[in-house]
C-alpha positions in Angstrom: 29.6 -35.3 -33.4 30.4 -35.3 -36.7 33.8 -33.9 -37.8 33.4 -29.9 -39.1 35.5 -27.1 -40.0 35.7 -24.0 -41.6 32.0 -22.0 -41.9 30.5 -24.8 -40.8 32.4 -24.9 -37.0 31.0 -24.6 -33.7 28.5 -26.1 -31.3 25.7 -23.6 -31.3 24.2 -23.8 -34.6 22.3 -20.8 -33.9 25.6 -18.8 -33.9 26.2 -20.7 -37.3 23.3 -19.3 -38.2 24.1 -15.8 -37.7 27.5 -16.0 -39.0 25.8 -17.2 -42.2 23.7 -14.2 -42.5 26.4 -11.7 -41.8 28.1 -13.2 -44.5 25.2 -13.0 -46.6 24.6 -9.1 -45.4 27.9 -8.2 -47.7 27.3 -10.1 -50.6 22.9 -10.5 -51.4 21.9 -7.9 -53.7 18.5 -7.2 -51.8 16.8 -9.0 -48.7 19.9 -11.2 -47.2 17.4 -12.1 -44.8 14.9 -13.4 -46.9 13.3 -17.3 -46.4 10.7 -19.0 -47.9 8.5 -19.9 -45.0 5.9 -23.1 -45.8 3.3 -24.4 -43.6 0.2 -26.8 -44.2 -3.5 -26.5 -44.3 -6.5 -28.1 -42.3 -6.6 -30.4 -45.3 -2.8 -31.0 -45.3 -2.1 -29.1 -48.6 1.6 -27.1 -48.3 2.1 -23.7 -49.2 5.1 -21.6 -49.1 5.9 -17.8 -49.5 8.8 -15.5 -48.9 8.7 -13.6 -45.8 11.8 -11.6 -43.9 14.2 -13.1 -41.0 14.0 -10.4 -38.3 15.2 -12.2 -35.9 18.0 -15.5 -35.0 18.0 -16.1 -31.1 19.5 -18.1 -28.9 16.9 -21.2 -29.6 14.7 -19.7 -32.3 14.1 -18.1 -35.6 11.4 -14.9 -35.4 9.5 -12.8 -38.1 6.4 -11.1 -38.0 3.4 -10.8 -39.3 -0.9 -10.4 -39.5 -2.1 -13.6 -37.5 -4.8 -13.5 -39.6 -3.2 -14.1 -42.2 -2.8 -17.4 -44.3 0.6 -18.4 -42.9 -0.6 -17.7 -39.5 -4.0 -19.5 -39.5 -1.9 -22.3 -41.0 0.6 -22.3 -38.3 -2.1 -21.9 -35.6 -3.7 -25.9 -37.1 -0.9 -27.6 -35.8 1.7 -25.4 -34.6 4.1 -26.1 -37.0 6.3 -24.7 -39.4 9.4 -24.8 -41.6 11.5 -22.6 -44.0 14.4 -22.7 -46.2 17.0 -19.4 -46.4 18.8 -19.2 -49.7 22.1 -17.0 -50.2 22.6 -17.3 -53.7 25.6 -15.5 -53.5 27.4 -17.4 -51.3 25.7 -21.1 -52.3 25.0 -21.8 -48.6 21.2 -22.8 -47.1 19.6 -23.5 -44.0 16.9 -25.2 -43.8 14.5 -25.2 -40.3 11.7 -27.3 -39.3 10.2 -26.7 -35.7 7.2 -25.9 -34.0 5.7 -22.6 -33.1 5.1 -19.9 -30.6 3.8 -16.2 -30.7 5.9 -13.3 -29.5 3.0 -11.0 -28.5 5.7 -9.2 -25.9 7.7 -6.1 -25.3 9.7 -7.4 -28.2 7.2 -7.4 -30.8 6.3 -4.1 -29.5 9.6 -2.8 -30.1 10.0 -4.3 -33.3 6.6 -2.7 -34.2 7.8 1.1 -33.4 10.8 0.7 -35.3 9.2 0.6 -38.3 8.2 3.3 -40.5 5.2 5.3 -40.4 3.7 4.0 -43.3 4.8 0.4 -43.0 3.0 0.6 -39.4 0.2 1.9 -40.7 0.3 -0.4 -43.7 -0.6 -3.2 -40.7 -2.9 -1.7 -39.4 -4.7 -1.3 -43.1 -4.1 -4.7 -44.3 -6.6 -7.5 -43.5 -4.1 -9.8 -45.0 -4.7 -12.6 -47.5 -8.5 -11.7 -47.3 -9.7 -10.6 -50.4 -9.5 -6.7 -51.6 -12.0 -5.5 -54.3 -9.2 -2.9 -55.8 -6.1 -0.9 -55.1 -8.1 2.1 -54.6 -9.8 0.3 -52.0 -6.7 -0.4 -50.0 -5.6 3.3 -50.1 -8.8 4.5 -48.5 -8.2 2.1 -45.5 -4.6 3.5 -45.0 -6.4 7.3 -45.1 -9.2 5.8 -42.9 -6.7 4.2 -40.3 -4.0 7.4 -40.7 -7.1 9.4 -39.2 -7.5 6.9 -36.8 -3.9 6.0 -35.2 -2.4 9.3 -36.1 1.4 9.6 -36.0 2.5 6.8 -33.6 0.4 3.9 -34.0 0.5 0.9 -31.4 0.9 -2.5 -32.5 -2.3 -3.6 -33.7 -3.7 -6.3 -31.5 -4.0 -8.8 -34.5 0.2 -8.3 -35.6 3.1 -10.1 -33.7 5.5 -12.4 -34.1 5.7 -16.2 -34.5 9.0 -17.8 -33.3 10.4 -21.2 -35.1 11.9 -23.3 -32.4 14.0 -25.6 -34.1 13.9 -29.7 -34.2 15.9 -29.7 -37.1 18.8 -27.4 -38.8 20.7 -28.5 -41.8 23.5 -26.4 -43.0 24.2 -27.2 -46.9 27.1 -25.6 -48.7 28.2 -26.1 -52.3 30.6 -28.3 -53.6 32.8 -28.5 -56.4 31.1 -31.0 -58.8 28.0 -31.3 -57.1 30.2 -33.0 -53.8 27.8 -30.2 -51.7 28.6 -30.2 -48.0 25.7 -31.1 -45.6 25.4 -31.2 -41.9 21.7 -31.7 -40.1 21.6 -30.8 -36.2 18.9 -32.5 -34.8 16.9 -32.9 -31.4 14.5 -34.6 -29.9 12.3 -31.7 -27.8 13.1 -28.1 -28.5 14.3 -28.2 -24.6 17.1 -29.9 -25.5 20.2 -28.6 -25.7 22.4 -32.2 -26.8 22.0 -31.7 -30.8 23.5 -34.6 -32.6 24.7 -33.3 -35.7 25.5 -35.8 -38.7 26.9 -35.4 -42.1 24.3 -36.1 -45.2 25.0 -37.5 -48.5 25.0 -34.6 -51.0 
């Protein structure tokens, strides 16, 4: 295993992971928890987008969102995804590639109800990256599913998770003169536990 020190220590690089966005928690202005997320289309074209970390496990990376949306209809053609987190603050990144799963559980259910009011009903509203004719539009279907749902909606049966579980992690760090610190973790099935990590060329 490659010789490592300082924020870069340890042999769980999920932990690493955390620590990183602790760190990250006292110094971002806004969104610490922020990652651009990119996936592929049936016709192999990338896209990526900025969606919100909720979630580091013990063997995975979670956020939520519409599965009918683009990201999700993306991730559903080959299972596959991978994002980048960016602390500008701190000049650190990790970057992720894995394969996918849904969380469509008691976890995703209790993320759900934590959630503001609006923001829940906001989910229910939102037929996401579908096209809407106008704002107005889009406030009428948040009156229209207010009436509905009420005060303490359920989790819409089309909103859930999706779970990144890790093949690759590279922890990247800045360097004085452009000598950047870079250590990828890497793994053969995502039920492996024997990462080999390795140090990169900046």
């Amino acid at each position: 295993m490659a010789e490592r020190g300082g924020i870069f220590a340890g042999d769980d690089p999920f932990a690493i992971a955390r620590n990183w966005l602790a760190d990250a928690e006292g110094t971002e202005p806004n969104d610490p928890n922020a990652i651009a997320l990119s996936t592929v289309d049936e016709a192999g074209l990338p896209n990526a987008r900025m969606v919100l970390l909720k979630e580091i496990e013990d063997h995975a990376f979670l956020f939520y969102t519409n599965w009918g949306s683009a990201k999700a209809r993306e991730i559903d053609v080959n299972g596959k995804a991978a994002f980048v987190w960016h602390a500008k603050s701190l000049r650190r990144q990790i970057r992720v590639r894995g394969v996918t799963e849904r969380e469509n559980g008691q976890k995703a259910d209790a993320y759900f109800a934590s959630r503001s009011l609006k923001s829940r009903l906001g989910a229910w509203a939102s037929r996401q990256s579908t096209p809407l004719s106008s704002r107005a539009a889009l406030i009428a279907e948040v009156a229209k599913v207010t009436a509905q749902h009420g005060k303490n909606p359920e989790r819409p049966p089309f909103w859930g998770g999706i779970r990144i579980l890790p093949l690759e992690i590279e922890f990247w760090a800045d360097g004085a003169f452009r000598l950047h610190d870079r250590f990828r973790w890497t793994r053969s099935a995502v039920t492996d536990g024997d990462w080999q990590v390795r140090r990169l060329y900046p």
